[in-house]
N, C-alpha and C positions, 0 to 999 in steps of 0.2 A: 344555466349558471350554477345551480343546486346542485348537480352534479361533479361540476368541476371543485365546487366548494368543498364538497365530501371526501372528493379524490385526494386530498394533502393540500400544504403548502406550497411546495413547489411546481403546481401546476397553478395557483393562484398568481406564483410572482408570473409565473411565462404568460399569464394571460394578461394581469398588471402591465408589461413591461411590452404588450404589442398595442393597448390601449394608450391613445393619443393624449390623455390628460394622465400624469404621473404624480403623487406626490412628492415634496422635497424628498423625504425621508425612501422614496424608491426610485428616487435618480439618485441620490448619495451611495444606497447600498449596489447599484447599478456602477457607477462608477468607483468604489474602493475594492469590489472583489477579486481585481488585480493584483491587492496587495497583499494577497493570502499568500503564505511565504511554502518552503519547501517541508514536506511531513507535513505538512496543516497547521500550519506555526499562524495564527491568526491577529497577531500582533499588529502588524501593519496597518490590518482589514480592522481592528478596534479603532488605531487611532487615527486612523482614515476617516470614521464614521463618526468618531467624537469631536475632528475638525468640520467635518461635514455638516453636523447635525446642529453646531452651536451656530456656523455661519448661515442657517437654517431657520434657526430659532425666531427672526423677527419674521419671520414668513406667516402667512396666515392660513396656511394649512396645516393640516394635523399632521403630525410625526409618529413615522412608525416604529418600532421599539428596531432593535437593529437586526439584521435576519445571521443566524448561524452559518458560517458559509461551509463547515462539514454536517452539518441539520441536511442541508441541500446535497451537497454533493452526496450524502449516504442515499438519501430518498430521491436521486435523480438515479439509482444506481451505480454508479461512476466511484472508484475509492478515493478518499481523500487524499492521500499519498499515492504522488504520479509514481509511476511504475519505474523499475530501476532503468539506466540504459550502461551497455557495457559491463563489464564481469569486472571485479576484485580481484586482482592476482595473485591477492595475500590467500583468496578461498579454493583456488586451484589445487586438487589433489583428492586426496582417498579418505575421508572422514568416518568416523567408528562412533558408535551412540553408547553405549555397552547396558545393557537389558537385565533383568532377571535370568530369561532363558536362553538367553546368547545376545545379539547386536544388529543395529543396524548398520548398513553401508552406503553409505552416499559418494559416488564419485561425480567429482564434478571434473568437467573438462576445457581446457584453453578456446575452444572454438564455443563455448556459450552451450553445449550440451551437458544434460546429468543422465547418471544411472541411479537407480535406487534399490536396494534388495534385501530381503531380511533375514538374517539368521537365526533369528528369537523362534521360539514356539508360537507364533500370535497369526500366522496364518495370511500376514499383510501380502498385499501381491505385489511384485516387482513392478515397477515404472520405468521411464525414461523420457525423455523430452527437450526443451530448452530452460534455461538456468540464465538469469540476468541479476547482478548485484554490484552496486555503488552505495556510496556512501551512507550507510547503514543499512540499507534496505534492499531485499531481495525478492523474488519473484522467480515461482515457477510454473510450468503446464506440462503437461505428461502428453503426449504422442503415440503413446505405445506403452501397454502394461493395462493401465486407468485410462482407457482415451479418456481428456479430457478434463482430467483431474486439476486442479491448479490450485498452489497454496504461495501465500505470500507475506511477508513481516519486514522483521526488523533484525540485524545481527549485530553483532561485537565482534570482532578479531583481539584475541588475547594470545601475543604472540609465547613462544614460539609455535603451539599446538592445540592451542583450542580455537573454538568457536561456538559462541552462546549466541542460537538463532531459534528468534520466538515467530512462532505463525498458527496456525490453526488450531496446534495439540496442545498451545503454551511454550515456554522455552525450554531448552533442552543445550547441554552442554558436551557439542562432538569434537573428537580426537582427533588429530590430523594422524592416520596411520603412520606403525614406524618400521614399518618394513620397506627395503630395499624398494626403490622401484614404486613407490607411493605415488606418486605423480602420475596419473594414468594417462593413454595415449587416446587423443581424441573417438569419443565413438565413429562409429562407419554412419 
């Protein structure tokens, strides 16, 4: 048990939570972590656990303070923010970063594929892979270039041509290219 105890939290609640006596306070957080909303909006999961805990209250077991339910999710590995599904077709096209030494290039394409390639002096190496983004939130993993690379956040659409998408490096504010023919044709 010593060991399990060392190892974090989140391996205390899974062992909690297969042990046949539970307290109110870890059947409540058992039962409200449903209402952890979309992005980790934990509003629900508060006042889930604040109706919980009071209908609780006469109980004669000790209550547990309420558990974090992105605490858990980061230290279970798993990201808080389910991953996007389906692409944005406002983010479709040929987006420009513009650098000190020249620019990045990001295309993205209607079939859920990107390209990425750099024009800058910085030596980055081209990628490619799949590309998914909905309602603020996007995701990607390289295939090819980086096997294996994957970065993921949060965007803005500011029509008619930008896009402010924050992920790994911080945010940054790309162009939707204005040359003819921007819209690139699915990769092969």
């Amino acid at each position: 048990m010593t060991a399990i105890v060392r190892s974090g939290v989140v391996l205390m609640i899974a062992v909690a939570a297969l042990h046949p006596t539970r307290s109110a306070a870890q059947s409540c957080a058992e039962s409200c972590t449903g209402n952890i909303g979309v992005g980790g909006d934990v509003s629900g999961y508060e006042n889930c656990m604040s109706r919980c805990s009071n209908s609780a209250a006469n109980s004669t077991t000790t209550n547990l303070a309420p558990v974090d339910p992105c605490y858990i999710a980061q230290n279970a590995m798993r990201p808080c923010t389910p991953a996007p599904k389906g692409l944005d077709p406002k983010l479709v096209g040929t987006w420009i970063l513009p650098l000190k030494d020249g620019a990045w290039i990001w295309k993205i394409y209607t079939n859920g594929t990107y390209r990425f390639h750099s024009e800058a002096k910085d030596n980055v190496p081209d990628h490619a892979g799949t590309f998914s983004a909905n309602h603020g939130i996007w995701a990607l993993k390289a295939t090819s270039g980086i096997s294996g690379y994957a970065d993921s956040g949060t965007y803005r659409y500011q029509p008619p041509d930008t896009l402010v998408a924050t992920g790994r490096l911080g945010p940054a504010a790309w162009h939707r290219s204005a040359k003819a023919g921007s819209v690139p044709k699915p990769a092969p």
